[in-house]
N, C-alpha and C positions, 0 to 999 in steps of 0.2 A: 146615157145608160141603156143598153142592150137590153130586151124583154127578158131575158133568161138572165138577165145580172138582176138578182132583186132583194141583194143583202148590200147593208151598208156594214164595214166591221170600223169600230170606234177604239183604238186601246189607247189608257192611258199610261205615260211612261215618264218616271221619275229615276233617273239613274241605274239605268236599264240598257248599260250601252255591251254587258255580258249576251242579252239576252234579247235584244230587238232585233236585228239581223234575222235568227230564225223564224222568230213570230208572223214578221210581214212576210217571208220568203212563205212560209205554210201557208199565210193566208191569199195571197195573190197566186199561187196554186189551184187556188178554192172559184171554179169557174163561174159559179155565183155572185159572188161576191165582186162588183162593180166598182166599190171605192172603199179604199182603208186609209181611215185619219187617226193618223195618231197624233196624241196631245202630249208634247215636251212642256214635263208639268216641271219648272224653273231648272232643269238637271243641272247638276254642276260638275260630272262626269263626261266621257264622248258620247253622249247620248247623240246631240245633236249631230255632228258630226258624221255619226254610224248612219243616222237618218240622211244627213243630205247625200251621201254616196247613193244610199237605196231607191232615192227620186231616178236617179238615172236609168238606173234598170227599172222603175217597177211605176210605169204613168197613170194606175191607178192611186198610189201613196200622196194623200196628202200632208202637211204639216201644222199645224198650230200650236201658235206657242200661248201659255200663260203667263197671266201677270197678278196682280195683287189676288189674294181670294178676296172674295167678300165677305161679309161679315154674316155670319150664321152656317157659313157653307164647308163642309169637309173638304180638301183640298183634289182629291179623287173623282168625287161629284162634280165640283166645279169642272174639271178637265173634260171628265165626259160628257159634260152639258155642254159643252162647248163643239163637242163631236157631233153632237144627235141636233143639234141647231142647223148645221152643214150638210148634214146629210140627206141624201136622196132616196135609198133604197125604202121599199117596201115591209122591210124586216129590217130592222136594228141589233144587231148582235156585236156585245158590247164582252172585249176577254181583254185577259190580261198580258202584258208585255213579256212575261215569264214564262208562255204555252207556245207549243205545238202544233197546230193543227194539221191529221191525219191527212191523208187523201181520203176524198170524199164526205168528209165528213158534215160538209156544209150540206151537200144536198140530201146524205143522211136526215141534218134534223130540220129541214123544211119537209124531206117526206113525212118524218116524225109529226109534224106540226098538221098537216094536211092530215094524215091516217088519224090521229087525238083529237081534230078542229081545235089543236091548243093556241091560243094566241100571244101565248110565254113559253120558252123551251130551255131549259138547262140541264146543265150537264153536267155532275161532278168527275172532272177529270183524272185519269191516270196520273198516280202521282210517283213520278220518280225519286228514290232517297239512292243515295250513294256512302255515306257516312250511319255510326252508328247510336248519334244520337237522332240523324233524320228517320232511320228505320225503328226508333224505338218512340218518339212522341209522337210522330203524324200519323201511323196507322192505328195506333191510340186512341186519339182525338176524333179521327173517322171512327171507327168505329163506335163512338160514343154517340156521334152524332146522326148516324145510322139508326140508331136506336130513340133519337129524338125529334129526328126529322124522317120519317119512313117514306118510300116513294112512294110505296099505296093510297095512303093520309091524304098528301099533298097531291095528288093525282088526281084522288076524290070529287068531285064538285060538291059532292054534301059536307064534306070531312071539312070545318076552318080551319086544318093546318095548312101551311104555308111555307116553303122555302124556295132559295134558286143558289148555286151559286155564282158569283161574281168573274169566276174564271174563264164561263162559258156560259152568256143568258139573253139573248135573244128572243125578240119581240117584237112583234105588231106594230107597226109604226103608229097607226093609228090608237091602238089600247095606250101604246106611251102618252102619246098626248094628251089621249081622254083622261089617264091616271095621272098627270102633271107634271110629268118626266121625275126628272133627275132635282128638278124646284122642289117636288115635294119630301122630298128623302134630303133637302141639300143637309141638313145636321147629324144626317144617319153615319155612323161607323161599319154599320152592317147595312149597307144601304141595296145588298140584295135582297137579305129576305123582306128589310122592309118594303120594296119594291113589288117582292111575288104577293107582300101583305094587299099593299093595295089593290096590289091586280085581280087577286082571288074573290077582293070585297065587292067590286065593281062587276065581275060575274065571268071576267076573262079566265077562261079553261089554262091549267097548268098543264106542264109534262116537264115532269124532274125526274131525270133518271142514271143511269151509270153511265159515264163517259169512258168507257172503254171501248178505244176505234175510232175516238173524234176528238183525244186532245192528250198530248200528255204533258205534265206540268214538273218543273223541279221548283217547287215555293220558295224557299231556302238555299244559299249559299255557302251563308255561316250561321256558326250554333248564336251569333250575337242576333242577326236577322231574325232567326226562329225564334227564339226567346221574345224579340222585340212585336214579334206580330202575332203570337198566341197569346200573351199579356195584353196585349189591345183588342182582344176576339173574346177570349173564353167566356170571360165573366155575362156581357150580354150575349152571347150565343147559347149558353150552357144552364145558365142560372138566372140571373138579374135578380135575383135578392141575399141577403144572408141567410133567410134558413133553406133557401136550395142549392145554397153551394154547401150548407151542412150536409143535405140528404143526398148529393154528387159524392163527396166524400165518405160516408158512409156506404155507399154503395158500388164505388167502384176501388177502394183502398182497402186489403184483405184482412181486415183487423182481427176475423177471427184464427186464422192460422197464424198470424204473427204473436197471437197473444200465446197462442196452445208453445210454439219454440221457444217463447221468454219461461214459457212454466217447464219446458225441457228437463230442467236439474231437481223438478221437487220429483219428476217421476218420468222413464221413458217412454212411457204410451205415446203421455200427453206430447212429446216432441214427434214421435213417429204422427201421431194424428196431425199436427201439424202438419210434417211433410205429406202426406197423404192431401191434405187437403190442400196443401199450395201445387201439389203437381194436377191436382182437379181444375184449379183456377189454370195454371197454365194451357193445358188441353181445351178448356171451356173459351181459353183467347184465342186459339189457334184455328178452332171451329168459325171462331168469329172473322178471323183474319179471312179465311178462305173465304166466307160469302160476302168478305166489303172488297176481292180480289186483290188482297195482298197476300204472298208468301204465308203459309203455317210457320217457316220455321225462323221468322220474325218471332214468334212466341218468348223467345229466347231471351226476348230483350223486355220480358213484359215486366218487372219488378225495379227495372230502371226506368219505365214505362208509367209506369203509376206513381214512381218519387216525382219525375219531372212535372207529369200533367198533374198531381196535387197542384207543387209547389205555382205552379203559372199560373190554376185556380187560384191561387189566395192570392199573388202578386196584382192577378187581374182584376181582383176582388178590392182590392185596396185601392190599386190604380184610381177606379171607377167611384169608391169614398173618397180620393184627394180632390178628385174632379177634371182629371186629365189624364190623357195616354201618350206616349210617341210612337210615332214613327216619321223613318226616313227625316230625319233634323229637323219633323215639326212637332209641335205638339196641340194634340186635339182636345177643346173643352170635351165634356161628356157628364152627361147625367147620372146622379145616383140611380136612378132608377129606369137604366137603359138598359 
């Protein structure tokens, strides 16, 4: 590895043969960036395949395949543990098979790193939606979580908030190791922010910030996908108890203007006050839209926007009382109280 290559890039890729082509093709663009492994975590699509043509053009790519998980370990964690054991670079930046990466944008957030002394750097990425249940629950969800996870907080070194996300989080080889990699998280679901948890603990500088200009992501394919990964998310990302997912719903579901339109027929105020107050909610998301940089005129889809992200609150809510989630044709134990 060349002085000036001094990122290792890690993704893991489970039937991802839509979307790895571009991934390594952005990242081996990324002149920094020395060696990209990716982990064919058991695909049962062309994953492989897509991958072995890419060895030929791209002699930085290497392969790793998985095999049984072990037993305590998310099946994701395992993959990239297996990444971060191989690697070389000085910086571990660890995304997902599903992303973009901009030009430039690796040496972006190493200057980033350098300018903050942060020895963690993420990014939450541009997120592409093409369909109109992706434009009506994902910038929903961001923006929720905008408001729960703030970049200032997390920035902090006073502040114990803590986030990163997983699509774009790169790190300190050395802080990884010190915080125990991907072994210590291996049961996490959310095994970034657990991840920046540790890191923040241990006294390693954050930098979470908007990833607009250094990734762009389409999460989702189909409304099954989405469904399937915001049901395995919300609930510990959002709440992790019953009465915070009371006080989520109570606070982002417009109960009092939908009550003022049910009372509509005893009298027309009360309906006009209704609308009046639901078209306040929708301007009040549109504001919102604009500073997490999505479209305002996403607003549009805000009441179908709040049925969905209830409904995947209380799915995910449940999920996490049964004691298990899916994804991708596995299924994940998980804690009531994750």
């Amino acid at each position: 590895m060349t002085p000036h290559m001094t990122v290792s890039a890690i993704v893991p890729a489970r039937n991802e043969e839509a979307t790895i082509a571009a991934a390594v093709e952005s990242l081996a663009a990324q002149p920094e960036i020395g060696e990209i492994f990716v982990i064919n975590d058991q695909s049962t699509d062309g994953t492989g395949a897509a991958l072995e043509k890419l060895t030929s053009r791209f002699p930085q790519l290497r392969i790793l395949e998985t095999k049984e998980i072990p037993s305590g370990w998310v099946g994701k964690n395992h993959a990239v543990s297996l990444g971060a054991a191989e690697a070389s670079g000085e910086w571990l930046l660890f995304t997902d098979a599903d992303g973009v990466h901009l030009p430039g944008s690796t040496a972006r957030a190493l200057a980033d790193a350098t300018g903050s002394g942060a020895g963690l750097v993420s990014y939450s990425p541009e997120q592409e939606t093409r369909t109109w249940w992706e434009r009506a629950l994902i910038p929903f969800v961001y923006v929720r979580l905008a408001q729960k996870f703030s970049f200032g907080a997390v920035n902090d070194p006073e502040s114990p908030a803590a986030a990163a996300s997983g699509q774009y989080l790169m790190i300190r080889r050395e802080d990884y190791v010190r915080i125990g990699g991907h072994k210590a998280v291996a049961g996490e679901v959310l095994e970034d922010v657990a991840l920046s948890q540790l890191a923040k603990q241990a006294g390693v500088r954050l930098l979470f910030a908007s990833g607009h200009g250094i990734m762009r992501v389409r999460m989702y394919r189909t409304f099954g996908a989405m469904w399937e990964g915001w049901t395995k998310n919300l609930y510990p990302l959002m709440c992790g108890s019953t009465r915070e997912v009371g006080r989520e719903l109570r606070s982002t579901v417009p109960w009092i203007p939908f009550l003022l339109l049910l009372l509509a027929p005893l009298h027309l105020i009360l309906g006009a006050a209704g609308v009046v107050l639901l078209a306040g909610r929708h301007a009040a998301y549109a504001a919102k839209l604009r500073r997490n940089g999505f479209p305002a005129s996403f607003a549009i889809y805000y009441l179908p926007a709040v049925a969905m992200y209830a409904a995947a609150l209380l799915v995910s809510e449940r999920l996490y009382m049964q004691g298990s989630v899916g994804w991708k044709g596995r299924k994940i134990p998980v804690n009531r109280d994750s």
